[in-house]
CHARMM internal coordinates of N, CA and C (Angstrom, degrees):
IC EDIT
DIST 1 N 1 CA 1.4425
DIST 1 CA 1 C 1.5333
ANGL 1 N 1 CA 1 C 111.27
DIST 1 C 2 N 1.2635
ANGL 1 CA 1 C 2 N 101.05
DIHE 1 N 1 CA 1 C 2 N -22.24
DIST 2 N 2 CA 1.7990
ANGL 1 C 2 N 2 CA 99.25
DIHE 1 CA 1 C 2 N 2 CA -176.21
DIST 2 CA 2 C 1.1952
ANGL 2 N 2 CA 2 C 109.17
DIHE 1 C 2 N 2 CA 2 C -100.89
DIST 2 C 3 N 1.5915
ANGL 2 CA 2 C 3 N 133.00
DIHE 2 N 2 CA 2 C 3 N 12.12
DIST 3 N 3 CA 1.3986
ANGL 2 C 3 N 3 CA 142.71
DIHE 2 CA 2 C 3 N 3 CA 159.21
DIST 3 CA 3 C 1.2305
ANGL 3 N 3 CA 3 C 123.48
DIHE 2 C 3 N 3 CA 3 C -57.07
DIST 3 C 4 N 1.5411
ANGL 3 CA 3 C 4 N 111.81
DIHE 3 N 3 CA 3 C 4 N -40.48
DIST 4 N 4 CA 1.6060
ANGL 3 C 4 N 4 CA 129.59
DIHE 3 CA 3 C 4 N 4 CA -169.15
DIST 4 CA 4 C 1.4256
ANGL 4 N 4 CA 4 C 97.91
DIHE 3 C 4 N 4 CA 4 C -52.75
DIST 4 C 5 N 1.7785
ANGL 4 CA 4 C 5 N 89.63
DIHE 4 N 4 CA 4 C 5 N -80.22
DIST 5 N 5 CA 1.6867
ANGL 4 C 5 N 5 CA 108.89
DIHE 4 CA 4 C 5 N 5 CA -173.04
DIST 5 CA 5 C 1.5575
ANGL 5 N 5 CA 5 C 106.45
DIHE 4 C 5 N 5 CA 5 C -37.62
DIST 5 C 6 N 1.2714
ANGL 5 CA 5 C 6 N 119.13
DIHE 5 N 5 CA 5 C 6 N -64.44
DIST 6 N 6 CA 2.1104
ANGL 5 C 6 N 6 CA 115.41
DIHE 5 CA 5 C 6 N 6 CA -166.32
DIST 6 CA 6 C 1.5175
ANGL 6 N 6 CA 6 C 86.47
DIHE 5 C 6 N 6 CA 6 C -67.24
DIST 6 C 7 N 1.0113
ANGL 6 CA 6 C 7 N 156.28
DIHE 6 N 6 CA 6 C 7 N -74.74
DIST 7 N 7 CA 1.7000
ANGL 6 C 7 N 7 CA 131.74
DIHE 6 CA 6 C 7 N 7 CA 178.91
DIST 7 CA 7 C 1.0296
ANGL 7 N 7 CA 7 C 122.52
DIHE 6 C 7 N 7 CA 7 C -11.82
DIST 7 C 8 N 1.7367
ANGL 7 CA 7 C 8 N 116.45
DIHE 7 N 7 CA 7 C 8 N -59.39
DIST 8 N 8 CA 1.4881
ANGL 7 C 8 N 8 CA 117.33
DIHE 7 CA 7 C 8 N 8 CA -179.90
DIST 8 CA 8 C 1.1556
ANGL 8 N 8 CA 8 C 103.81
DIHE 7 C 8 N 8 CA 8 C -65.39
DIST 8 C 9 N 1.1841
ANGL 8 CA 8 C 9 N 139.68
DIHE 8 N 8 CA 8 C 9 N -49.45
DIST 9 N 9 CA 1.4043
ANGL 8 C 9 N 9 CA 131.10
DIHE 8 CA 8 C 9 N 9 CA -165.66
DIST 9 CA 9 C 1.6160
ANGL 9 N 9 CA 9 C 123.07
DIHE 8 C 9 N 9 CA 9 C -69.21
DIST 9 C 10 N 1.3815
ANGL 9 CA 9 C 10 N 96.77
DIHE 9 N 9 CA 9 C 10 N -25.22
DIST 10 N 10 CA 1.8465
ANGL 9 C 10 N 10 CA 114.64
DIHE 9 CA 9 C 10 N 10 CA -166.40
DIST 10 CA 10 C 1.4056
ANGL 10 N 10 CA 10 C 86.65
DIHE 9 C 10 N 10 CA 10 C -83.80
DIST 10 C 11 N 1.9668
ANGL 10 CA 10 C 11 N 126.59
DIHE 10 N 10 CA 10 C 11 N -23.91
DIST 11 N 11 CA 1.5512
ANGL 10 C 11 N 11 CA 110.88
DIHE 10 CA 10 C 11 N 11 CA 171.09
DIST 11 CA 11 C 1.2008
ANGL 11 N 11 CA 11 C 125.98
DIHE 10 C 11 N 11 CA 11 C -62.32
DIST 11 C 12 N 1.7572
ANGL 11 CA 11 C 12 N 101.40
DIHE 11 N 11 CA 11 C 12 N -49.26
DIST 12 N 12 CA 1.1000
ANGL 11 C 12 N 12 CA 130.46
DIHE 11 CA 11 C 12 N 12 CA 145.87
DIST 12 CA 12 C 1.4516
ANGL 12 N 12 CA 12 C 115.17
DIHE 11 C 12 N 12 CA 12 C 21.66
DIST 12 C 13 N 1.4302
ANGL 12 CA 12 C 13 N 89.10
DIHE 12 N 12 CA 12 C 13 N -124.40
DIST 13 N 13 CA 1.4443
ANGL 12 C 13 N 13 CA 112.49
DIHE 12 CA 12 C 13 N 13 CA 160.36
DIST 13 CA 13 C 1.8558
ANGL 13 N 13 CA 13 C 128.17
DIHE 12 C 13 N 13 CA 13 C -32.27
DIST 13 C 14 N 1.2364
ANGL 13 CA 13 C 14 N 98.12
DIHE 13 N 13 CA 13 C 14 N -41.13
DIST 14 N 14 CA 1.5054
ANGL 13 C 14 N 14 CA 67.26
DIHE 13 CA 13 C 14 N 14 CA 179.35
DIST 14 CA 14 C 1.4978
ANGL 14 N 14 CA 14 C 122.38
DIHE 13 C 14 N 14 CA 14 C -99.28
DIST 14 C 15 N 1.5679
ANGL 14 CA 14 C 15 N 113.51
DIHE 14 N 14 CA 14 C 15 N -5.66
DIST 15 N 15 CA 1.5144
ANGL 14 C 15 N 15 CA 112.99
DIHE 14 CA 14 C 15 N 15 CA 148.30
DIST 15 CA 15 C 1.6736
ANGL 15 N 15 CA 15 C 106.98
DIHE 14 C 15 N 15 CA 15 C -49.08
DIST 15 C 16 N 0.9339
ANGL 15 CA 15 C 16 N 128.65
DIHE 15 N 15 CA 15 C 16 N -58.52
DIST 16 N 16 CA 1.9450
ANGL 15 C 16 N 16 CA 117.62
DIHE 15 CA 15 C 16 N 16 CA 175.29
DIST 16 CA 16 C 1.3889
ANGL 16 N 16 CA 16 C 105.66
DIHE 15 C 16 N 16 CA 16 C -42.41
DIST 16 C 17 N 1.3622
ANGL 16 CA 16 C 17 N 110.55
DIHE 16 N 16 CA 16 C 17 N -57.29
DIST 17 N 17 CA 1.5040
ANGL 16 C 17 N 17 CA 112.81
DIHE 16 CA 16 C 17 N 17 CA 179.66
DIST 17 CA 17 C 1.3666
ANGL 17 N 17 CA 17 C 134.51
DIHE 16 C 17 N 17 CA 17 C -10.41
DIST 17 C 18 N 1.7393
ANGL 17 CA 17 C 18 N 92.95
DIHE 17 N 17 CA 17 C 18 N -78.12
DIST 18 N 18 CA 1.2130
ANGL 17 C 18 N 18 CA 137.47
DIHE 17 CA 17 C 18 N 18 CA 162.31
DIST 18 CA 18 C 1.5130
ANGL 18 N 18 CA 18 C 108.03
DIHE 17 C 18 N 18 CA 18 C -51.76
DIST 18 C 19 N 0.8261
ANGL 18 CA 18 C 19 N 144.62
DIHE 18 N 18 CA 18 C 19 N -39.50
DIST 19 N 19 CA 1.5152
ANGL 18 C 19 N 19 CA 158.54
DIHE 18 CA 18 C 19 N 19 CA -152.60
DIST 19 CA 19 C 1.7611
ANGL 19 N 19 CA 19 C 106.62
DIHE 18 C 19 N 19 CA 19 C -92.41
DIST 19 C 20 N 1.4140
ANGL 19 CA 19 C 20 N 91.12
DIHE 19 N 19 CA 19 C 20 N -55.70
DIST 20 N 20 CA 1.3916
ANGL 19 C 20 N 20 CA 96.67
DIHE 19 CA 19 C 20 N 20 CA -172.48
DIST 20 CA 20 C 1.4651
ANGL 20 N 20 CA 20 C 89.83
DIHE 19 C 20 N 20 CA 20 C -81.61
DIST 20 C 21 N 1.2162
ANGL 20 CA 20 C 21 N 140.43
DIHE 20 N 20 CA 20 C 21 N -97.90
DIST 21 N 21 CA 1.7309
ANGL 20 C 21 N 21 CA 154.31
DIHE 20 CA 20 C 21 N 21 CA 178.96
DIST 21 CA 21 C 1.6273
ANGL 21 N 21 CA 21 C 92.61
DIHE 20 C 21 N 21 CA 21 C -2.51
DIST 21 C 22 N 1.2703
ANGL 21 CA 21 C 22 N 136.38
DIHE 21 N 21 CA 21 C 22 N -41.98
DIST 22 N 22 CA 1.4747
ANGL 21 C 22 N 22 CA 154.44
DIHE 21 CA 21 C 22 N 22 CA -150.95
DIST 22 CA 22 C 1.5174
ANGL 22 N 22 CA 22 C 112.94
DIHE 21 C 22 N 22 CA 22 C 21.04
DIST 22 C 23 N 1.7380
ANGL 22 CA 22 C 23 N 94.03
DIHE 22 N 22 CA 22 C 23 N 74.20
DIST 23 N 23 CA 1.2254
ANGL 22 C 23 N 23 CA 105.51
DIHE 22 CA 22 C 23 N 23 CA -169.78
DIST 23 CA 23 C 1.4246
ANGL 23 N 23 CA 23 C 117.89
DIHE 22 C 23 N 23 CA 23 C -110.48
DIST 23 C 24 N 1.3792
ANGL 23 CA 23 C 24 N 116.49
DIHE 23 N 23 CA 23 C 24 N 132.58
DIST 24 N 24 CA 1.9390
ANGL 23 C 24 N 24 CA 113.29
DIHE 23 CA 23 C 24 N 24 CA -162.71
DIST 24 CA 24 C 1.2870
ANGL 24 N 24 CA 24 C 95.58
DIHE 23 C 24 N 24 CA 24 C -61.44
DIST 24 C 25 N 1.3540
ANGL 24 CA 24 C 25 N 95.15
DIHE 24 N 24 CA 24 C 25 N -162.06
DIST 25 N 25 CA 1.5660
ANGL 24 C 25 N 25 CA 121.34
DIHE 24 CA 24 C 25 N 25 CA -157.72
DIST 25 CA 25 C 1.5521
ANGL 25 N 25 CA 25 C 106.53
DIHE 24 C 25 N 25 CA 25 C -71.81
DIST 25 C 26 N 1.5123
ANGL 25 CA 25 C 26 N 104.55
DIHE 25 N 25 CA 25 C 26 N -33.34
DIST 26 N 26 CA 1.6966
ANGL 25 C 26 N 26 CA 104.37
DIHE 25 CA 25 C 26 N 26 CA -171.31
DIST 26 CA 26 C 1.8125
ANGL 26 N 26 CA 26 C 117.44
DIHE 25 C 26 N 26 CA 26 C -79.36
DIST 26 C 27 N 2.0387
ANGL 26 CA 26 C 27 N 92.50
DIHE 26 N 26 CA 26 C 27 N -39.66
DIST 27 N 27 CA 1.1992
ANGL 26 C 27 N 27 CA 91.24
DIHE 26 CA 26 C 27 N 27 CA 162.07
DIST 27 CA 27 C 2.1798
ANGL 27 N 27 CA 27 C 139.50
DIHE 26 C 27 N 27 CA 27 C -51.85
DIST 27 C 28 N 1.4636
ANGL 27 CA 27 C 28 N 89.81
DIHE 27 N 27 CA 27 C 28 N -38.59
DIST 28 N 28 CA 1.3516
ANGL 27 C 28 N 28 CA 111.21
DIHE 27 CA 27 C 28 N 28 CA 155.18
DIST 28 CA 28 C 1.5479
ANGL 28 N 28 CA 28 C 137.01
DIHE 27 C 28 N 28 CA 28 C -47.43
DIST 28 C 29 N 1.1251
ANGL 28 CA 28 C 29 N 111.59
DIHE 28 N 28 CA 28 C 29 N -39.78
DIST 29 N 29 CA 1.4470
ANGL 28 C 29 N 29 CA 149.51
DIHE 28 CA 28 C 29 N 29 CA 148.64
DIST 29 CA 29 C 2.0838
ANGL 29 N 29 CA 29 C 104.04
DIHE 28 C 29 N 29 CA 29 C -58.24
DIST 29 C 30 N 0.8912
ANGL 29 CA 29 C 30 N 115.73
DIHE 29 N 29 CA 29 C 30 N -62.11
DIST 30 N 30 CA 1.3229
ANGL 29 C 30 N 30 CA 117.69
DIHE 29 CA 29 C 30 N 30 CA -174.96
DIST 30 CA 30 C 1.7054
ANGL 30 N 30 CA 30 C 115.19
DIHE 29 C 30 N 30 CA 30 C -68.51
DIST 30 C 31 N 1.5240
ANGL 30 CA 30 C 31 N 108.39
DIHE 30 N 30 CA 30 C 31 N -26.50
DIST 31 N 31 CA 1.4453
ANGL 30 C 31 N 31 CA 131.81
DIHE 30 CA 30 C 31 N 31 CA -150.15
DIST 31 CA 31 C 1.6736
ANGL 31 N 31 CA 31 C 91.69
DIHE 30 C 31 N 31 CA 31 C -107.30
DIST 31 C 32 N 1.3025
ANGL 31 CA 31 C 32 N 120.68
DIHE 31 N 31 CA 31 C 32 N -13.61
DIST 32 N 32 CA 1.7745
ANGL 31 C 32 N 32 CA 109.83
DIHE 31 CA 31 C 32 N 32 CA 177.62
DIST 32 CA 32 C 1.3278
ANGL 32 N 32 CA 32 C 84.73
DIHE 31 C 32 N 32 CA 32 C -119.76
DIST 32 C 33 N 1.5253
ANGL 32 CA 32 C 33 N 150.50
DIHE 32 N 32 CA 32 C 33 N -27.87
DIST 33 N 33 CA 1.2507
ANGL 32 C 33 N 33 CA 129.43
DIHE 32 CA 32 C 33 N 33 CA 163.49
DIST 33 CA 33 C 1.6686
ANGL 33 N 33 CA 33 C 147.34
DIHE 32 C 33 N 33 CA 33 C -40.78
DIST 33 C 34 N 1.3564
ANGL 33 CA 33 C 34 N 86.16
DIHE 33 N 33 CA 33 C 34 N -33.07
DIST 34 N 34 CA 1.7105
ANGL 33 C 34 N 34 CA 129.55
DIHE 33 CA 33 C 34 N 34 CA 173.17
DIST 34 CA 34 C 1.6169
ANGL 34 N 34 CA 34 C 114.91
DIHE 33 C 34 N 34 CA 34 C -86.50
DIST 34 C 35 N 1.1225
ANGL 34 CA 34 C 35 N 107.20
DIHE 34 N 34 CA 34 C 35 N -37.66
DIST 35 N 35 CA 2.1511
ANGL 34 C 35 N 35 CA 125.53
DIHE 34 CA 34 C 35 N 35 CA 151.76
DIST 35 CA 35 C 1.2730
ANGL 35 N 35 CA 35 C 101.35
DIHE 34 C 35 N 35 CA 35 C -61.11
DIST 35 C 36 N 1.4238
ANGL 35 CA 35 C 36 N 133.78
DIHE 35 N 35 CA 35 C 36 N -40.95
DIST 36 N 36 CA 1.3113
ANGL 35 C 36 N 36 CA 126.81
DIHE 35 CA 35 C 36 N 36 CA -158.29
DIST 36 CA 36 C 1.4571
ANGL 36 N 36 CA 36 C 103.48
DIHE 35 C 36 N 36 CA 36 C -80.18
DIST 36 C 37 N 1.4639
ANGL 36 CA 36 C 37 N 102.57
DIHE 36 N 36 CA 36 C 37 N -69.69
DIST 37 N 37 CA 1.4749
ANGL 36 C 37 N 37 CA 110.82
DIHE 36 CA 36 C 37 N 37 CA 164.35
DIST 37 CA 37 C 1.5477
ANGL 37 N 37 CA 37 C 136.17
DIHE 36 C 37 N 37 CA 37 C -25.41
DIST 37 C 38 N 1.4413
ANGL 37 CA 37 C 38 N 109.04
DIHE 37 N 37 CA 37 C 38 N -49.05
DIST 38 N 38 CA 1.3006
ANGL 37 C 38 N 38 CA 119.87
DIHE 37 CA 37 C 38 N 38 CA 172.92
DIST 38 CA 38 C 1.3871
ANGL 38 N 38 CA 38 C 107.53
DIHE 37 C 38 N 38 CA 38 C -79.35
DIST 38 C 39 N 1.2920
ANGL 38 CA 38 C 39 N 156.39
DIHE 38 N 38 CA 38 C 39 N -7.55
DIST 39 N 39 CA 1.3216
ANGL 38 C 39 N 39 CA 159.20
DIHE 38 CA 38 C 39 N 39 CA 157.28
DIST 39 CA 39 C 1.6480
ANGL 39 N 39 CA 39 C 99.19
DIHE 38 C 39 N 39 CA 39 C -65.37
DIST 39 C 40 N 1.4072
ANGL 39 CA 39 C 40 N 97.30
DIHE 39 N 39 CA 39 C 40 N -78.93
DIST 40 N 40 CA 1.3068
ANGL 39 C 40 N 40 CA 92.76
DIHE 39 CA 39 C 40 N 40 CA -178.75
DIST 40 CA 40 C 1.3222
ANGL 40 N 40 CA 40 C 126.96
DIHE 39 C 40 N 40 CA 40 C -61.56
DIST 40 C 41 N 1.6433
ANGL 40 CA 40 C 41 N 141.39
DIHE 40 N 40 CA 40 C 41 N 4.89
DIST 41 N 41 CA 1.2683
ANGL 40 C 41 N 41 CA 121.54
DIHE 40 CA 40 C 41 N 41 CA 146.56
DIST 41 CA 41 C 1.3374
ANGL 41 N 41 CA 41 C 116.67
DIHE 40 C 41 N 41 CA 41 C -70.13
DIST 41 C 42 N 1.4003
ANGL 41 CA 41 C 42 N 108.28
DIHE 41 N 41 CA 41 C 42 N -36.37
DIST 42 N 42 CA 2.1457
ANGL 41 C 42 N 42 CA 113.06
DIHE 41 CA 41 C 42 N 42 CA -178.19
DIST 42 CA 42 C 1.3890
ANGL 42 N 42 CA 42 C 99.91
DIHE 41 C 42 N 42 CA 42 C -58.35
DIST 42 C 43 N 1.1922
ANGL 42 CA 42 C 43 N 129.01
DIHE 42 N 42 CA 42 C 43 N -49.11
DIST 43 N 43 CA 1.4560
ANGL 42 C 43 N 43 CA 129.91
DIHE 42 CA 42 C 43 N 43 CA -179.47
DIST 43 CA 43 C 1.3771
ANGL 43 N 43 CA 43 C 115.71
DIHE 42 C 43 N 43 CA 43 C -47.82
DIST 43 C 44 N 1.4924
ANGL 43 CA 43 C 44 N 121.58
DIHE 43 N 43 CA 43 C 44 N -44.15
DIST 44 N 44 CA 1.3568
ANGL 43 C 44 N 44 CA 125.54
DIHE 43 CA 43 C 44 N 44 CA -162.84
DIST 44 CA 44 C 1.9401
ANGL 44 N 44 CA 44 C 100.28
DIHE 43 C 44 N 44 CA 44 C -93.43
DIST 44 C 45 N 1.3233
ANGL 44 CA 44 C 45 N 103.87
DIHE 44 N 44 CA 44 C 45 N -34.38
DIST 45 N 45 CA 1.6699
ANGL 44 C 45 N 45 CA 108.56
DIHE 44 CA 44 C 45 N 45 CA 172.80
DIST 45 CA 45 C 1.3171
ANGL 45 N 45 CA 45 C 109.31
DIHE 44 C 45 N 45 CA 45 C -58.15
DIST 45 C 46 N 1.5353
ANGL 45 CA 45 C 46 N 120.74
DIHE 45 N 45 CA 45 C 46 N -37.29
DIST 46 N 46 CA 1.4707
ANGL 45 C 46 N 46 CA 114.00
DIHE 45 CA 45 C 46 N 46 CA 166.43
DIST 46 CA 46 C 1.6970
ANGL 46 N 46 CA 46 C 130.44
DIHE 45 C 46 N 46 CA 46 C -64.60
DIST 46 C 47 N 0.9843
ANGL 46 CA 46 C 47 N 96.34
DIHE 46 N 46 CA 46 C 47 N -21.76
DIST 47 N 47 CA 1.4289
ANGL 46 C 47 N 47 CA 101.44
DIHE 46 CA 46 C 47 N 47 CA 173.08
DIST 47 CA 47 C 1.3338
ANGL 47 N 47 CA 47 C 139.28
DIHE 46 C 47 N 47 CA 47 C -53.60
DIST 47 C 48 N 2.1699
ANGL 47 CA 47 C 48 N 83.52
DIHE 47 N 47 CA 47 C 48 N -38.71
DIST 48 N 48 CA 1.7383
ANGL 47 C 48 N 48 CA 107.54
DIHE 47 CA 47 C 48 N 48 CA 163.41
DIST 48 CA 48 C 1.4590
ANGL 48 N 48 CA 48 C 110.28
DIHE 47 C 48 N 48 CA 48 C -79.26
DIST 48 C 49 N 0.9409
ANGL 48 CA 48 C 49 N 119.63
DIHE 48 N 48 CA 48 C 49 N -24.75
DIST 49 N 49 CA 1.6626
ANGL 48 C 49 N 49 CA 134.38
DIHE 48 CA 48 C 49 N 49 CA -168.91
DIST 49 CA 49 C 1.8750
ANGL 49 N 49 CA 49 C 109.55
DIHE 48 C 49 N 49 CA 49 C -90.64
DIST 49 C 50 N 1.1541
ANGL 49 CA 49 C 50 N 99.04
DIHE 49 N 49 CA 49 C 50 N 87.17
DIST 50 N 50 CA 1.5206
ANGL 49 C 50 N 50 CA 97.12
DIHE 49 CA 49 C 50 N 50 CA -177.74
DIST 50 CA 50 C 1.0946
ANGL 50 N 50 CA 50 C 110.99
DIHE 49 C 50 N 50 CA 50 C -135.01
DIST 50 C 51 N 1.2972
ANGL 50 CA 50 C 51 N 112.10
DIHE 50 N 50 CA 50 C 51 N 158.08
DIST 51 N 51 CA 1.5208
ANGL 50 C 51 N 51 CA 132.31
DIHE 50 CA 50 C 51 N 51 CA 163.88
DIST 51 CA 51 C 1.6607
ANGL 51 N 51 CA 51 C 113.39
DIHE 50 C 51 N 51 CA 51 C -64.61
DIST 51 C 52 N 1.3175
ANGL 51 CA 51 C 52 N 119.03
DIHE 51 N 51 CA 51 C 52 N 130.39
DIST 52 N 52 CA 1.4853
ANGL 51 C 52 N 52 CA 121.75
DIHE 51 CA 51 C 52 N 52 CA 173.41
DIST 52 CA 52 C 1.9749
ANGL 52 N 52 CA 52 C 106.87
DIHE 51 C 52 N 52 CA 52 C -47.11
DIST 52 C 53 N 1.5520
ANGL 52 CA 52 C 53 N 110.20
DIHE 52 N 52 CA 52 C 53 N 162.45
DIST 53 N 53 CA 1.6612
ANGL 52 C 53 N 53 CA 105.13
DIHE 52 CA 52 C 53 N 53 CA -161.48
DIST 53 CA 53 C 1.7392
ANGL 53 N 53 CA 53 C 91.10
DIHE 52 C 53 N 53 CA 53 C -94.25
DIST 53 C 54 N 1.3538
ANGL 53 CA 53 C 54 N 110.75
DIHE 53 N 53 CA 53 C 54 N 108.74
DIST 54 N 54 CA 1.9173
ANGL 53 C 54 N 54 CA 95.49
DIHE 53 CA 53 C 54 N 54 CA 171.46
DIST 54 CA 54 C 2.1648
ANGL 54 N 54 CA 54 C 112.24
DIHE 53 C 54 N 54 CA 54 C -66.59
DIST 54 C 55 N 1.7244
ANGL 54 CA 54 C 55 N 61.58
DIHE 54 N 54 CA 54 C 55 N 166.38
DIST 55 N 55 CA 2.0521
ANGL 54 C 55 N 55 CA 68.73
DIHE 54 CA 54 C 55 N 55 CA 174.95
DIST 55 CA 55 C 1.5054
ANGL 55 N 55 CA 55 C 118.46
DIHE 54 C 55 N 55 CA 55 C -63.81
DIST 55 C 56 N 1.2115
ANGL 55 CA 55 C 56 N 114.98
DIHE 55 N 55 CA 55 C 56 N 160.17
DIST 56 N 56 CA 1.8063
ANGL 55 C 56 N 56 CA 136.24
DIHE 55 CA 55 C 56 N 56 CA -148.30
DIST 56 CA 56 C 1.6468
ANGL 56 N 56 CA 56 C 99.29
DIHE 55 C 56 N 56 CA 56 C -168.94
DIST 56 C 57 N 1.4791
ANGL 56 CA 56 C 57 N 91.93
DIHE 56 N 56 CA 56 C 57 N 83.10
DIST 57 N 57 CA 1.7443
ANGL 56 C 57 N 57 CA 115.21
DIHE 56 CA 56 C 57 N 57 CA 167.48
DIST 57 CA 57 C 2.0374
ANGL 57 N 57 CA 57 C 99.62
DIHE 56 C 57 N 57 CA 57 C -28.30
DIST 57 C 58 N 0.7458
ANGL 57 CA 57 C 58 N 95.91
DIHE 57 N 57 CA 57 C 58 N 127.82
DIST 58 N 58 CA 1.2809
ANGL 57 C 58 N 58 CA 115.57
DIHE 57 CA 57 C 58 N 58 CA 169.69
DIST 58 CA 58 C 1.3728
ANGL 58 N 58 CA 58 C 125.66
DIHE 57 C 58 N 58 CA 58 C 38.21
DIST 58 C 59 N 1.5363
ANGL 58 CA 58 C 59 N 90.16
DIHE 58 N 58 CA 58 C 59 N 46.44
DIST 59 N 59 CA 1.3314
ANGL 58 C 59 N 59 CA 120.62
DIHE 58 CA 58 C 59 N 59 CA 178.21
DIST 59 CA 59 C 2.0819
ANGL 59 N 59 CA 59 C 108.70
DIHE 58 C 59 N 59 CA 59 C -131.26
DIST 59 C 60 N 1.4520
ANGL 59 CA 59 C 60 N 95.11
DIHE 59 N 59 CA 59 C 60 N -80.70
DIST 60 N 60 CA 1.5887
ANGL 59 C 60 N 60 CA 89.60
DIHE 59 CA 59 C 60 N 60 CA -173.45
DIST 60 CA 60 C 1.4878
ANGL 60 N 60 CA 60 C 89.45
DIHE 59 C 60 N 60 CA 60 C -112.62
DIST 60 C 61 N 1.4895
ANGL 60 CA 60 C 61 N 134.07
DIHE 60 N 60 CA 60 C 61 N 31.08
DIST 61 N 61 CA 1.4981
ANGL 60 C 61 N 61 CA 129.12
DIHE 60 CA 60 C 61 N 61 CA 176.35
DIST 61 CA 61 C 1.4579
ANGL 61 N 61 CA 61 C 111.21
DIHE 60 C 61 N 61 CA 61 C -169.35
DIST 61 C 62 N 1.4921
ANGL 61 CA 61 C 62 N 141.88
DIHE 61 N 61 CA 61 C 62 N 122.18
DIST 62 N 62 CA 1.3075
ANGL 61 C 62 N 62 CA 160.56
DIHE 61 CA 61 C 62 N 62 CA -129.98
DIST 62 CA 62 C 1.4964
ANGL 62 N 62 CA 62 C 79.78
DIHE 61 C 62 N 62 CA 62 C -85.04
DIST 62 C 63 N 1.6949
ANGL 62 CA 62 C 63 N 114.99
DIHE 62 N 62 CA 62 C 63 N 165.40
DIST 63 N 63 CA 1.2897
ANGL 62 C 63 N 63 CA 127.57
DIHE 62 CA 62 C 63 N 63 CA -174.23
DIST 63 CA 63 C 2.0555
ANGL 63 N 63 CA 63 C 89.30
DIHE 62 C 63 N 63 CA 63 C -116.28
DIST 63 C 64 N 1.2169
ANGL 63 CA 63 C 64 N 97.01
DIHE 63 N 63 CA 63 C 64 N 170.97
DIST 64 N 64 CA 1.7731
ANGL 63 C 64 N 64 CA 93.92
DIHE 63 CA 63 C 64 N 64 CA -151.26
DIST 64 CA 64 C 1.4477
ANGL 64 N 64 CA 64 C 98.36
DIHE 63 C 64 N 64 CA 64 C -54.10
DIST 64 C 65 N 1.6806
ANGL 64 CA 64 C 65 N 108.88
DIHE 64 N 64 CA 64 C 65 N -50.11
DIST 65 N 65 CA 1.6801
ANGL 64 C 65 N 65 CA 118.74
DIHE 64 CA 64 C 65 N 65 CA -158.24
DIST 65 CA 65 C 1.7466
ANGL 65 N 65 CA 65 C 105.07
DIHE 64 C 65 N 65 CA 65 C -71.79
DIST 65 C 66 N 1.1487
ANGL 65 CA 65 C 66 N 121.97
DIHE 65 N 65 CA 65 C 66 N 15.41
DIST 66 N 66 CA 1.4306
ANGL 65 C 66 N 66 CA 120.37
DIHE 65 CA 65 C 66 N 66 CA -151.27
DIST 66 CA 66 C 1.5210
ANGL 66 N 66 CA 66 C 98.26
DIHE 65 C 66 N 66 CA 66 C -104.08
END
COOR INIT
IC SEED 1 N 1 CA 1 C
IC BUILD
């Protein structure tokens, strides 16, 4: 549900982007490639970056009657 809204906004923005920067079509092209890139390193840095795994009933920890 919270996809919609940061979509609209991530359009948002980079129509201003583009608008303000007043950058053609290729620059535009160059200017969400470089968005892409930088997402996907934070994405992959998180991967190393985690939270410890909590307990999971009857998985890595006995259920009470067990």
């Amino acid at each position: 549900m919270t996809a919609i809204p940061c979509a609209c906004l991530g359009i948002f923005l980079g129509g201003l982007l583009v608008k303000k920067l007043n950058l053609s079509a290729l620059g535009a092209v160059r200017m969400a490639m470089m968005v892409n890139l930088v997402s996907t390193a934070c994405y992959v840095s998180f991967l190393f970056l985690g939270c410890d795994t909590g307990p999971v009933a009857g998985v890595t920890v006995a259920y009470g009657n067990e």
